[in-house]
PATI-373586 format. One record per atom (N, C-alpha, C): residue in one letter; x, z, y. Coordinates in steps of 0.1 Angstrom, whole numbers, padded with zeros to 4 digits, always signed. Last residue first. Layout:
# PATI-373586
AXZY...
# end
This chain:
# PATI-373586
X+0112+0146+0079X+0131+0140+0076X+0132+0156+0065X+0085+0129+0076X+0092+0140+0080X+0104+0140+0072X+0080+0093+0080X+0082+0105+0079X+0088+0116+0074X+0058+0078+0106X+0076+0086+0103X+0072+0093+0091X+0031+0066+0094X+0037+0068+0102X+0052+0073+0096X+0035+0023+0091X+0032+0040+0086X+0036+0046+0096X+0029-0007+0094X+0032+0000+0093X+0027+0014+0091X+0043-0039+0076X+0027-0031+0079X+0039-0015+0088X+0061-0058+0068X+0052-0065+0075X+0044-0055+0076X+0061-0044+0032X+0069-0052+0044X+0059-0057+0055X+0042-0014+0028X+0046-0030+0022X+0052-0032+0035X+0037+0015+0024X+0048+0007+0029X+0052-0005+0025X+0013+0028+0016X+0023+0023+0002X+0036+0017+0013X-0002+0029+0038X+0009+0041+0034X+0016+0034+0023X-0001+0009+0066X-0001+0008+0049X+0009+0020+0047X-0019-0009+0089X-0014+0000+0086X-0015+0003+0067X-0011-0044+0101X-0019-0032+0093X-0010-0025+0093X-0004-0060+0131X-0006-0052+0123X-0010-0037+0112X-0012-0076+0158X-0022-0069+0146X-0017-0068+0135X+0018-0085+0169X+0007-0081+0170X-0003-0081+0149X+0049-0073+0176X+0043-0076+0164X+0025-0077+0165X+0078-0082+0194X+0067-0078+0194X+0057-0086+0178X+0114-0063+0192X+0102-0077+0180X+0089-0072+0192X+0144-0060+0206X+0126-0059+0203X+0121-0067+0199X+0164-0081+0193X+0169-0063+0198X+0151-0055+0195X+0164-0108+0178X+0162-0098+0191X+0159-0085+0188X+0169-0118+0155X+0173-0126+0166X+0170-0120+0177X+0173-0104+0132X+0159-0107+0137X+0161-0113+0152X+0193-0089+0120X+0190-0111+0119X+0177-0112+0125X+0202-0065+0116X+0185-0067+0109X+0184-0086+0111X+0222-0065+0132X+0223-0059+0119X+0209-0068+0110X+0221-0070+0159X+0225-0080+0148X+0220-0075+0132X+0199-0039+0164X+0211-0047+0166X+0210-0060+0159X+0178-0029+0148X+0189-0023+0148X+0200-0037+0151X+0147-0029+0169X+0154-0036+0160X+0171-0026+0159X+0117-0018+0173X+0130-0020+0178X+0140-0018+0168X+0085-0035+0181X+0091-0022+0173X+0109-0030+0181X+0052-0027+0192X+0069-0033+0198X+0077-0019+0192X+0025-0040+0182X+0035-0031+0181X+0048-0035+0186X-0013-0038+0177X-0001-0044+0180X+0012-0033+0182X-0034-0031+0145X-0023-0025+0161X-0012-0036+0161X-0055-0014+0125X-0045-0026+0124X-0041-0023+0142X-0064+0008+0112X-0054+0009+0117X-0048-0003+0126X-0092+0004+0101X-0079-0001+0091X-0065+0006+0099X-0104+0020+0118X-0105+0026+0110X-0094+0020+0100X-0096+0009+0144X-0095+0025+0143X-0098+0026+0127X-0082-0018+0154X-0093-0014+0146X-0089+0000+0139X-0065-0023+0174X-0076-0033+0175X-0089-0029+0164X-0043-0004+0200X-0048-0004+0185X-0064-0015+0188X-0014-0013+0212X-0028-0018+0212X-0034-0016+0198X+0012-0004+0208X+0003-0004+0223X-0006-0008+0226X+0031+0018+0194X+0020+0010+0192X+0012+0008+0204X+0067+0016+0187X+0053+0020+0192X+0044+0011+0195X+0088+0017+0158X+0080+0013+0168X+0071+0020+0174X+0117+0019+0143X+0108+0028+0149X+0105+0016+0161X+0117+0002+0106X+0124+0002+0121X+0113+0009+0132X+0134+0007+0074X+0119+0007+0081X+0130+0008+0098X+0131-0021+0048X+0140-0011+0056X+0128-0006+0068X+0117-0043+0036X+0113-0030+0028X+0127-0019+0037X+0140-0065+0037X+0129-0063+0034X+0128-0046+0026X+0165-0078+0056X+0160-0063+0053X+0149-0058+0049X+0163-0103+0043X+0178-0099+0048X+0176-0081+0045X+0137-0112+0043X+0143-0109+0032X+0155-0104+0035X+0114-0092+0066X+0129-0103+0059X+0129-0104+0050X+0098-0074+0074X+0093-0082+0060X+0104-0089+0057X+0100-0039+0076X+0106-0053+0079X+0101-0060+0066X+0077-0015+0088X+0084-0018+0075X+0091-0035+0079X+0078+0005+0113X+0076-0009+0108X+0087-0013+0095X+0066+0042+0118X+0079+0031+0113X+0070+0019+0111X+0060+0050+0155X+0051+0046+0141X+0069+0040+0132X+0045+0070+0184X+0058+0065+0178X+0051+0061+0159X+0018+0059+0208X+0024+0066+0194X+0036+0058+0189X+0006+0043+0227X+0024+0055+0225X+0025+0062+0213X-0027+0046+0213X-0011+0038+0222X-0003+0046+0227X-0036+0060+0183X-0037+0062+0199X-0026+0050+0206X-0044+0084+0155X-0040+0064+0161X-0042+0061+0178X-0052+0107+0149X-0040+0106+0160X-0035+0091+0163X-0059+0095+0115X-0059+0108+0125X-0049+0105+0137X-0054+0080+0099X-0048+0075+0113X-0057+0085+0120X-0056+0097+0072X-0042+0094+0075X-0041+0088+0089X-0075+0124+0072X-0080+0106+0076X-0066+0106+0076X-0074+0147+0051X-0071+0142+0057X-0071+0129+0063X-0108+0156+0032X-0096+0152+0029X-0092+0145+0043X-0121+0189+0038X-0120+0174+0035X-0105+0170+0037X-0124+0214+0011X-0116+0208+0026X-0115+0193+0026X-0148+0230-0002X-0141+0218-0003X-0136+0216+0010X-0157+0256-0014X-0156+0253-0001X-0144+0245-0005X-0182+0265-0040X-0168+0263-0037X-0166+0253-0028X-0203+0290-0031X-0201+0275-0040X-0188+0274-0032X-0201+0326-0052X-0201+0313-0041X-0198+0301-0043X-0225+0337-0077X-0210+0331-0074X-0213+0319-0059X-0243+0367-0070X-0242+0349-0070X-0230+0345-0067X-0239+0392-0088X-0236+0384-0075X-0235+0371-0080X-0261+0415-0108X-0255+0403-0108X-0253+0396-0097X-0264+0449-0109X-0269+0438-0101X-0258+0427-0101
# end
Protein backbone atom coordinates (compact mmCIF):
# COMPACT_ATOMS: atom_id res chain seq x y z
CA UNK A 1 0.00 0.00 0.00
CA UNK A 2 1.38 3.33 -1.34
CA UNK A 3 1.57 6.43 1.51
CA UNK A 4 0.67 9.78 0.40
CA UNK A 5 3.56 11.97 0.63
CA UNK A 6 2.82 14.77 3.13
CA UNK A 7 2.64 18.38 1.84
CA UNK A 8 5.38 20.22 2.95
CA UNK A 9 4.83 22.55 6.05
CA UNK A 10 6.09 26.01 5.24
CA UNK A 11 7.09 28.37 8.32
CA UNK A 12 6.19 31.71 7.63
CA UNK A 13 8.48 34.06 7.28
CA UNK A 14 9.45 36.35 10.28
CA UNK A 15 7.63 40.12 10.16
CA UNK A 16 11.05 41.94 11.21
CA UNK A 17 8.78 44.82 13.34
CA UNK A 18 7.39 41.95 15.18
CA UNK A 19 7.52 43.56 18.81
CA UNK A 20 7.25 47.44 17.34
CA UNK A 21 5.88 48.88 20.58
CA UNK A 22 7.05 52.37 22.67
CA UNK A 23 10.11 51.61 24.94
CA UNK A 24 11.54 49.60 22.76
CA UNK A 25 15.34 49.91 22.66
CA UNK A 26 16.26 50.33 18.56
CA UNK A 27 19.88 51.42 16.79
CA UNK A 28 19.69 54.89 14.75
CA UNK A 29 21.86 54.88 12.01
CA UNK A 30 23.46 58.68 11.96
CA UNK A 31 23.00 60.51 8.75
CA UNK A 32 26.21 63.16 9.27
CA UNK A 33 28.62 63.09 7.37
CA UNK A 34 31.08 63.43 10.48
CA UNK A 35 29.40 59.91 11.49
CA UNK A 36 27.49 58.69 8.72
CA UNK A 37 26.46 55.08 8.81
CA UNK A 38 27.70 54.73 12.93
CA UNK A 39 24.85 53.42 14.88
CA UNK A 40 23.46 55.30 18.20
CA UNK A 41 20.94 53.43 20.90
CA UNK A 42 17.49 54.83 20.77
CA UNK A 43 14.03 54.39 22.01
CA UNK A 44 11.05 54.63 20.28
CA UNK A 45 8.09 56.57 21.73
CA UNK A 46 5.79 56.89 19.10
CA UNK A 47 5.19 54.39 16.48
CA UNK A 48 2.98 56.18 13.50
CA UNK A 49 2.90 53.19 11.08
CA UNK A 50 3.02 49.40 12.20
CA UNK A 51 3.53 48.14 9.09
CA UNK A 52 6.61 50.55 7.49
CA UNK A 53 7.78 50.91 11.04
CA UNK A 54 8.09 54.60 10.74
CA UNK A 55 8.47 56.12 14.72
CA UNK A 56 9.50 58.92 16.54
CA UNK A 57 12.71 58.49 18.51
CA UNK A 58 15.04 59.83 21.19
CA UNK A 59 18.15 58.39 20.36
CA UNK A 60 21.37 59.20 22.37
CA UNK A 61 24.27 60.61 21.31
CA UNK A 62 27.96 59.68 22.16
CA UNK A 63 29.10 62.97 23.69
CA UNK A 64 30.99 65.77 21.44
CA UNK A 65 32.15 62.80 19.72
CA UNK A 66 29.18 62.53 17.09
CA UNK A 67 29.01 67.02 16.44
CA UNK A 68 25.42 66.60 16.88
CA UNK A 69 25.37 69.49 19.25
CA UNK A 70 23.36 67.50 21.87
CA UNK A 71 23.83 64.54 24.06
CA UNK A 72 19.76 63.50 22.90
CA UNK A 73 18.55 64.05 19.38
CA UNK A 74 14.81 63.89 19.15
CA UNK A 75 14.02 62.18 15.70
CA UNK A 76 10.48 62.17 14.62
CA UNK A 77 8.97 59.71 11.88
CA UNK A 78 11.51 57.75 11.21
CA UNK A 79 11.79 54.73 8.90
CA UNK A 80 12.69 51.63 9.66
CA UNK A 81 15.48 49.92 7.41
CA UNK A 82 17.18 46.58 7.72
CA UNK A 83 19.80 47.61 4.99
CA UNK A 84 20.80 50.37 7.66
CA UNK A 85 20.76 53.56 5.64
CA UNK A 86 21.69 56.77 7.52
CA UNK A 87 18.74 58.57 9.04
CA UNK A 88 16.44 55.04 9.62
CA UNK A 89 16.42 52.77 12.13
CA UNK A 90 16.97 48.80 12.96
CA UNK A 91 16.78 46.81 15.57
CA UNK A 92 20.31 45.90 17.89
CA UNK A 93 22.02 43.50 16.78
CA UNK A 94 23.00 40.48 18.60
CA UNK A 95 26.64 41.19 19.76
Amino acid sequence: MATKAKPKETTPKPNPLDGLTEGRMTHYVLPDERNAGEHRPAIIVQVWDYEAGTSNLVVFCDGDNDGMGSLILWRPSVRHSEDKEPGTWHWIEAA
